[in-house]
BAFI-3210 file (N, C-alpha, C; in Angstrom, 3 decimals, decimal comma, padded with zeros to 6 digits):
// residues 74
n [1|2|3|4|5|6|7|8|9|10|11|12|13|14|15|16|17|18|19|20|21|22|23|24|25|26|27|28|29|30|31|32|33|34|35|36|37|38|39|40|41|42|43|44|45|46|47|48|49|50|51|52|53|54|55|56|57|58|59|60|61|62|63|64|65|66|67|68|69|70|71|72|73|74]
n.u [002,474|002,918|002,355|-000,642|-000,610|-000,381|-002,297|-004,459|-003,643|-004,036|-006,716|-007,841|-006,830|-008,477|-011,130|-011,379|-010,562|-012,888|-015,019|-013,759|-014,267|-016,809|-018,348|-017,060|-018,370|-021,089|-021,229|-020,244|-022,825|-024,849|-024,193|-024,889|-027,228|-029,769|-032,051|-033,428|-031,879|-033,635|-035,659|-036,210|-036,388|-034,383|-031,242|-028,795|-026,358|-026,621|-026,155|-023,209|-022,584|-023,422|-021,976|-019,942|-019,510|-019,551|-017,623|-015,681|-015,799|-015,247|-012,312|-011,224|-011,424|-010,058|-007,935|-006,828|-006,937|-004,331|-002,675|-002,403|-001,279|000,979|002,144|002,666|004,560|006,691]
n.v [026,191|027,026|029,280|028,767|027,529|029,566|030,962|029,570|028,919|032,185|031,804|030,265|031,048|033,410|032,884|031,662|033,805|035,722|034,233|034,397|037,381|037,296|035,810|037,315|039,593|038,759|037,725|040,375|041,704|040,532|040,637|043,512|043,818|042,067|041,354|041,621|038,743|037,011|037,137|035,124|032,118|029,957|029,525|032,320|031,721|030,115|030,774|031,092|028,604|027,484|028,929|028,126|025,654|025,562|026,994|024,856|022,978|024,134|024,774|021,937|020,984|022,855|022,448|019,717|020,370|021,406|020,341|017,921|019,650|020,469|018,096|017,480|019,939|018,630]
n.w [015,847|018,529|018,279|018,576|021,046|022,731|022,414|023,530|025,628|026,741|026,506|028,435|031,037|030,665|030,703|033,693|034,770|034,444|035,525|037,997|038,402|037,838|039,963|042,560|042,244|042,635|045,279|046,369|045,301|046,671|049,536|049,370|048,630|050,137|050,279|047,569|046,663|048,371|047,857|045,583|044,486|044,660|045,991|046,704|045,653|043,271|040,377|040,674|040,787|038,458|036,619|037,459|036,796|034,126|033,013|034,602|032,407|030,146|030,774|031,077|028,602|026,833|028,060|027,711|024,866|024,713|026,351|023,881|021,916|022,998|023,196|020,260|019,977|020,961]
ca.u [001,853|003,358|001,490|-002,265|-000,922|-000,552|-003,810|-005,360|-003,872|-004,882|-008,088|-007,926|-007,197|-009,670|-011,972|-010,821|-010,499|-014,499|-015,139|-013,737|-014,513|-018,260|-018,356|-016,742|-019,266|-022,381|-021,005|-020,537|-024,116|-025,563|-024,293|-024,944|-028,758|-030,077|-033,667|-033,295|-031,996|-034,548|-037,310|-035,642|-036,825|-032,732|-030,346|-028,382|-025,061|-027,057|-025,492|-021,941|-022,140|-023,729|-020,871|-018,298|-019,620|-019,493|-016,029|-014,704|-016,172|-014,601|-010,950|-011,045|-011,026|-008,404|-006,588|-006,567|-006,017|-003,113|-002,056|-002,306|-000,700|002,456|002,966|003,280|005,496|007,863]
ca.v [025,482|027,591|030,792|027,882|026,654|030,593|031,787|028,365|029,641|033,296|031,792|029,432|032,365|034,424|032,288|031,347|035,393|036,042|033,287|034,941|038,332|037,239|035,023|038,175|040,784|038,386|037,562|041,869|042,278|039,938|041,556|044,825|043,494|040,752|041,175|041,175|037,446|036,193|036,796|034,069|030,131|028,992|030,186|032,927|031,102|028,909|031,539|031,051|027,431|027,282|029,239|027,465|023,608|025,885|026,939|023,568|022,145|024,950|024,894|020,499|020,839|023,908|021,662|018,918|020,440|022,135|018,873|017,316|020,109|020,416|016,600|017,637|020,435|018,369]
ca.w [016,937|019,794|018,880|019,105|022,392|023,475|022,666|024,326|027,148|027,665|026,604|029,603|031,706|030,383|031,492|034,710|035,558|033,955|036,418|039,385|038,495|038,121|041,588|043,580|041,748|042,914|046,570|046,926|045,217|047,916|050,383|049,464|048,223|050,301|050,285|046,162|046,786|049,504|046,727|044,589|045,593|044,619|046,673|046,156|045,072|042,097|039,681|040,911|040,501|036,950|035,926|037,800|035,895|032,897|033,303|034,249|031,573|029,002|031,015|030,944|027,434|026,757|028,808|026,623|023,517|024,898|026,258|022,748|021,196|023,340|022,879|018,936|019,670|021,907]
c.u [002,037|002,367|-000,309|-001,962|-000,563|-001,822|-004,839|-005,149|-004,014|-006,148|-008,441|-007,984|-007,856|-010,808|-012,171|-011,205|-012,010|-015,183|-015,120|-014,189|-016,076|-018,886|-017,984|-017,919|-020,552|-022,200|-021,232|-022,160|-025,084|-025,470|-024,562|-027,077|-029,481|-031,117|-034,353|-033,148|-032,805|-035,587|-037,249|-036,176|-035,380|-032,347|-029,177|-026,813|-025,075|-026,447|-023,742|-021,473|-022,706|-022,334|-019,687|-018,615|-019,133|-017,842|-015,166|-014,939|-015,184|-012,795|-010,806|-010,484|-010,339|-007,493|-005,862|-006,297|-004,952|-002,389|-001,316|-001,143|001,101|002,721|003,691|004,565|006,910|008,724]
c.v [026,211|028,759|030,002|027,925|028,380|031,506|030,871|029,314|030,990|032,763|031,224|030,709|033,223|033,938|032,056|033,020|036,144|035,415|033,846|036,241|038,264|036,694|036,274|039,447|040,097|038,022|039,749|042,251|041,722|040,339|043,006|045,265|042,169|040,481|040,855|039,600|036,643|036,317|035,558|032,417|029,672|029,683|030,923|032,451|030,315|029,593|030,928|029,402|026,761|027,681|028,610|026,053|024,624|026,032|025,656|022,967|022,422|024,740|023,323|020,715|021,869|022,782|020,452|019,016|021,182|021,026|018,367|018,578|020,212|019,209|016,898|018,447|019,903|017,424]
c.w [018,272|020,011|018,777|020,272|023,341|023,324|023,456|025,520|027,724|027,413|027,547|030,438|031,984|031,004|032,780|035,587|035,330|035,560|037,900|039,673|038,481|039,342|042,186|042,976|042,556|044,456|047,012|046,744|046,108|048,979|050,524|048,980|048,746|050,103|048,487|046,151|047,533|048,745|045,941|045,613|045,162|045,528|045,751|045,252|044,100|040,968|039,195|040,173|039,083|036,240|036,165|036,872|034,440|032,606|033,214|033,325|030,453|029,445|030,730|029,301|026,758|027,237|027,861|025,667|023,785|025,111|024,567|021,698|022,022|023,072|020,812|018,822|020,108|020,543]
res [x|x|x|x|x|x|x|x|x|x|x|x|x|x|x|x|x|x|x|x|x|x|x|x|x|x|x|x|x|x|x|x|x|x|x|x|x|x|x|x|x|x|x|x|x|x|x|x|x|x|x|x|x|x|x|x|x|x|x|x|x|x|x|x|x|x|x|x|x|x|x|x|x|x]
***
């Protein structure tokens, strides 16, 4: 059970760090391409925040089965 509730959590992590490393890649490519984003009818940050619901959605529930599993190991 210890080595489940340690791959939950680099997988939490993993996620979490995809997450930030894809948000700071699309904030630099905006600034370094703005006229690329002013063609678009969303705004340029609709990206960021698809991935961020996606994320919390995926870390909520890591969370919980990590939850559930440390209560077994305790």
């Amino acid at each position: 059970m210890r080595r489940l509730y340690q791959i939950l959590r680099t997988t939490l992590w993993a996620f979490v760090g995809v997450f930030l490393g894809h948000s700071i890649y699309l904030c630099y490519d905006y600034v370094a391409h703005p006229a690329l984003y002013a063609m678009r009818s969303a705004p340029w940050y609709t990206g960021i925040l698809v991935y961020g619901a996606f994320t919390a959605v995926l870390a909520v529930a890591l969370l919980i089965a990590m939850k559930i599993i440390k209560k077994r190991i305790s």
